[in-house]
C-alpha positions in Angstrom: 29.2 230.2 -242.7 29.5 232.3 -239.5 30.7 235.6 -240.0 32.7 235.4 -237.4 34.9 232.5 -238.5 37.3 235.2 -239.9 37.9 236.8 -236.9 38.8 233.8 -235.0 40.9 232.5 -237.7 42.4 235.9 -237.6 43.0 235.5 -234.0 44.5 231.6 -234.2 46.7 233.1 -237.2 48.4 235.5 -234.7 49.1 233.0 -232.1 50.7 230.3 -234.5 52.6 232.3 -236.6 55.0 229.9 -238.0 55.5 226.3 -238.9 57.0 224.2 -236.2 58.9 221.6 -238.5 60.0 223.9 -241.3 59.9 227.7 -239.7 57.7 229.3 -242.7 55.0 231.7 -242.0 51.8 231.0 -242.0 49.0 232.6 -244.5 45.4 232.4 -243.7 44.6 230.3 -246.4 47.0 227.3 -244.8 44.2 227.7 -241.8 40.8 225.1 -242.6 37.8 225.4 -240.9 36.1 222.8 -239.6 33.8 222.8 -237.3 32.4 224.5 -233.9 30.6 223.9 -230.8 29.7 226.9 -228.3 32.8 228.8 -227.6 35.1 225.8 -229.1 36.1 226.4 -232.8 38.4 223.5 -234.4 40.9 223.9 -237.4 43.0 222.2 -239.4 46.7 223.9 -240.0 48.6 222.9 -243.1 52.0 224.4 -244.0 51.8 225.0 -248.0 55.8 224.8 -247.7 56.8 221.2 -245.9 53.0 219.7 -245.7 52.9 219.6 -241.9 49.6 219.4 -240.5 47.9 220.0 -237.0 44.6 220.1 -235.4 43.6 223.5 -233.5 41.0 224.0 -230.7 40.7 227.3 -230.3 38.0 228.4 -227.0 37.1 232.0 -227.6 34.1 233.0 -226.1 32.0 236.2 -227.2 33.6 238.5 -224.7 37.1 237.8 -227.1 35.9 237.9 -230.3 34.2 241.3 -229.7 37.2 242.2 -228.1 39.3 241.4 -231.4 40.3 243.7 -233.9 38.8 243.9 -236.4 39.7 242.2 -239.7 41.1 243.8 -242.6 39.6 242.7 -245.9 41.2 244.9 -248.6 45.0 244.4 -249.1 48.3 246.8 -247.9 48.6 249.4 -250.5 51.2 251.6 -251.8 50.0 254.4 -249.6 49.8 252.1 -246.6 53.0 251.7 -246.6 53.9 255.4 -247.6 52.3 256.2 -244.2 54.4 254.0 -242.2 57.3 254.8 -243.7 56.6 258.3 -243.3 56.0 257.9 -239.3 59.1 255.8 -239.0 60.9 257.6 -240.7 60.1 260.7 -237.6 59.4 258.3 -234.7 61.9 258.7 -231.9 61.2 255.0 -230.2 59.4 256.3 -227.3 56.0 253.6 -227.5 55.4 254.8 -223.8 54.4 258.1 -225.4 52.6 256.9 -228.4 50.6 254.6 -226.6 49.9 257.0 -223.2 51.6 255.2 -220.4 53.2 256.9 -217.8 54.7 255.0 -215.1 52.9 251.8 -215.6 49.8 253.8 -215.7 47.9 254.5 -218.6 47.3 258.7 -219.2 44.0 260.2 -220.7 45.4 262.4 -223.1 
């Protein structure tokens, strides 16, 4: 299979997040591949909770997919979330700082 199957499922994944019917999140697994042509990739989304189930057509052309993050393959560990906690724990809110925007304007720190 394509390699980069998992980075567009990846991508689909993130913009249907949840079930429409029943509200549940959805896993990657829920998230069948089926087929693709050029830049169109086609899925089938089934909720494990209620059963739902819905076609996707997904057009991502190469300029997205290199574009994408990447996708993690090993799972959140302990110390994952040690770390986060950790900067939480100090982080004062200000995402206009941690990210380098000033003014609307992106900074070159």
């Amino acid at each position: 299979m394509d390699p980069r199957w998992e980075k567009v499922r990846a991508i689909v994944l993130n913009l249907v997040e949840r079930c429409a019917v029943c509200g549940q999140r959805f896993t990657i697994e829920d998230l069948q591949a089926l087929g693709r042509s050029r830049s169109t990739w086609a899925f089938r989304l089934t909720c494990q909770y209620c059963g739902a189930s819905s076609l996707i057509a997904a057009v991502i052309d190469e300029e997205q997919l290199e574009s994408a993050a990447p996708v993690r393959d090993e799972p959140v560990t302990d110390r994952d979330v040690e770390e986060i906690r950790e900067f939480l724990e100090h982080f004062d809110g200000d995402f206009q700082q941690l990210f380098g925007y000033r003014g609307g304007l992106r900074t070159n720190d």
